[in-house]
VOMARVEX-397033 format. One record per residue (C-alpha): residue in one letter; x, y, z. Coordinates in steps of 0.25 Angstrom, whole numbers, plus 5000, padded with zeros to 4 digits. Layout:
! VOMARVEX-397033
AXYZ/...
This chain:
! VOMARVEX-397033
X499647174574/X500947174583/X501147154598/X501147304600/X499847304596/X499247174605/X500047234617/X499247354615/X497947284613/X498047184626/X498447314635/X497347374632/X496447254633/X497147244645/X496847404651/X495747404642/X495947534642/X496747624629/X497247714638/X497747624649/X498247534639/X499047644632/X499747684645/X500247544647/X500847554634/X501347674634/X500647734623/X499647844620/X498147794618/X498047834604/X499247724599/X498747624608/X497147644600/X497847644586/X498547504591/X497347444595/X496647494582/X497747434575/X497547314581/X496047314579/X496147344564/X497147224563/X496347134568/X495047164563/X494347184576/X494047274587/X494947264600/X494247354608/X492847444608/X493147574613/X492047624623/X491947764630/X492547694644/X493747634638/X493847484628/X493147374628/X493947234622/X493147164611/X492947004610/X493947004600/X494847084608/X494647004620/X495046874611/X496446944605/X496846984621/X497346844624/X497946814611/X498846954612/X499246934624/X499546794622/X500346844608/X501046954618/X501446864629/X502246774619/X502746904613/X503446944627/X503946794629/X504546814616/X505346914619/X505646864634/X506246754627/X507046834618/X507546914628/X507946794636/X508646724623/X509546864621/X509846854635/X510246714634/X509346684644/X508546584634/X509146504624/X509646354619/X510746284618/X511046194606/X512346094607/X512545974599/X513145874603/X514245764596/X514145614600/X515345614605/X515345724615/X515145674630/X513845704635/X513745714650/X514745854651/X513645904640/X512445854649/X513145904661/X513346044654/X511746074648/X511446034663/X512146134669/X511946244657/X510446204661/X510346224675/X510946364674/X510346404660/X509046344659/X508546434650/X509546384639/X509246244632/X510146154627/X509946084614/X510845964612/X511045894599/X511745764600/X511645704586/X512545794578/X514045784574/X514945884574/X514645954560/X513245964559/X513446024575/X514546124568/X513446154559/X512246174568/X513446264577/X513646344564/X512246364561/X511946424575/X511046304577/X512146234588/X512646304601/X513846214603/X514246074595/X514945964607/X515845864599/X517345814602/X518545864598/X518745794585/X517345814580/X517645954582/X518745964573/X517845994562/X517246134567/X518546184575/X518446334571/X517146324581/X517246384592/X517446244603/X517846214620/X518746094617/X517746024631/X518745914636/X520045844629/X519545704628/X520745594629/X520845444627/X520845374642/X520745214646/X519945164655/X520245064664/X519844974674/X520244934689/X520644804687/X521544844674/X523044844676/X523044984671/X522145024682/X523245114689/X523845164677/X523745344676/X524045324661/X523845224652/X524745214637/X524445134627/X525645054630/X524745004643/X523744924636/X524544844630/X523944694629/X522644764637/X521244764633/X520544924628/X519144924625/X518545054618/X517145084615/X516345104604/X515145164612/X516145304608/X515945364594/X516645294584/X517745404581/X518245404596/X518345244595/X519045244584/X519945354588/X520245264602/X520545144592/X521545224584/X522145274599/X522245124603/X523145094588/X523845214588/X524145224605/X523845094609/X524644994600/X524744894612/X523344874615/X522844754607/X521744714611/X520744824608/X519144824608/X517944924606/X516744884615/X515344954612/X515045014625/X515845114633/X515145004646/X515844884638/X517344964640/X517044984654/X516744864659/X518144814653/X518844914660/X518244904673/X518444754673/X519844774669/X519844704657/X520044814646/X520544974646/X519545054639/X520045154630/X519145284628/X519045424628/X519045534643/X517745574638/X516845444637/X517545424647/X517045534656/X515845504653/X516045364657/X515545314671/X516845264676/X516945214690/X518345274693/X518545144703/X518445044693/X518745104679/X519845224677/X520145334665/X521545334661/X522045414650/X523145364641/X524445444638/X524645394625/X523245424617/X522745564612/X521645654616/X520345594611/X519845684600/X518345684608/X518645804616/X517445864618/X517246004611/X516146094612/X515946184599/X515046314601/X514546414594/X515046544599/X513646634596/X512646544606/X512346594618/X512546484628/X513746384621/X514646454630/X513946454642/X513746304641/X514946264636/X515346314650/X514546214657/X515246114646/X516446124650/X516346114664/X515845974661/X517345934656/X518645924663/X519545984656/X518946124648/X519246164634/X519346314631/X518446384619/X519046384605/X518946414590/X519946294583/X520146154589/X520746124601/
């Protein structure tokens, strides 16, 4: 039995009618009998009594009608859907996502690649580090892996949008003597008090530690507070400069009239730059690595080694 065969059996259920029926399908009345007779010696039953004025559709061939037409109507959606996924007009997205990586330029990019795609779901996968995402990317199971720059050292023959550079900034607040200041050196916080965080990941506050020893020799007085709420509150009450990174700190809700950003022109670029690797065969990574990097100031350009 195949669906030629149940197409030809629910027309004719429908016209009952051979001839009629045949004319719909654009074959002569012979085939179309030798079809249904198949169908009949297949099954074990009889579809259809033949009378002098036309057919007539048996019990059991009253029961199959709904069942066929059922099977055929799935059939068609089927293959509705499949044309729809080699149009790319149906499909999903799968990224995964490193701890590190800011969240709300991701959020803000499967928002707006939803309200113009909405036939296309994103899948996000936030518990992975960068290797087993480079595997997953390498078995086709991944669209695009999100991690920071130095994470990202480990697959740099991938195809990757360098997203932002991240640098090392102070924060500081409005009663703080260095309030005014465009830039701050090391050689400012002398004697002052710098608070860090350990709410980031433990690589990035170690790295900000060996800024201060390396950069920073004059700061003595040094201390890692739990929360990123804890640092704020020092800075805003002038007590303390807090001494982060330009992405937690974007994502920061800073009020600009009481706490300011001010880079320093002595340290390095943070090694958390935001990188998005892809995989060049999915259908929609370019598309919403567009909406990505609208989300960030300053753009990377697509690449094949490390940037």
């Amino acid at each position: 039995m195949d669906f030629l065969e149940l197409q030809s059996f629910v027309t004719v259920c429908d016209c009952q009618n051979i001839t009629e029926a045949a004319r719909r399908l654009f074959i002569t009345q012979p085939a179309l009998s030798r079809r249904i007779r198949d169908l009949e010696q297949e099954l074990g039953i009889t579809l259809f009594v033949r009378k002098s004025k036309g057919i007539e559709i048996t019990e059991a061939g009253h029961r199959l009608y709904e069942d066929a037409v059922q099977l055929l109507q799935q059939k068609q959606s089927l293959t509705d859907k499949a044309l729809r996924i080699q149009n790319r007009e149906l499909g999903s997205l799968h990224i995964g996502v490193g701890h590190i990586f800011p969240r709300t330029p991701l959020l803000q990019a499967v928002s707006a690649m939803s309200r113009d795609y909405p036939q296309v779901s994103p899948v996000l996968e936030s518990r992975f580090t960068l290797s087993p995402m480079l595997e997953l990317l390498g078995r086709g199971e991944l669209d695009l892996a999100l991690c920071t720059r130095e994470e990202y050292e480990i697959g740099q023959s991938l195809p990757h949008v360098l997203l932002q550079e991240s640098h090392t900034v102070y924060l500081v607040g409005r009663t703080h003597p260095l309030w005014n200041r465009a830039w701050i050196h090391g050689s400012d916080l002398a004697g002052q008090v710098v608070v860090t965080s350990q709410a980031s990941s433990q690589n990035s506050k170690v790295f900000l530690d060996l800024q201060i020893q390396r950069f920073c020799p004059e700061i003595r007085q040094v201390f890692s507070l739990e929360t990123m709420d804890e640092c704020l509150f020092l800075a805003a009450s002038g007590r303390a400069v807090v001494l982060t990174d330009s992405l937690t700190c974007g994502e920061l809700p800073l009020a600009a009239d009481v706490v300011r950003c001010i880079q320093g022109d002595d340290l390095p670029d943070s090694p958390f730059s935001p990188v998005a690797v892809y995989r060049e065969s999915s259908t929609y990574s370019p598309v919403f690595l567009e909406y990505l990097k609208a989300q960030f100031p300053h753009v990377g350009s697509p690449g094949k080694t490390s940037e």
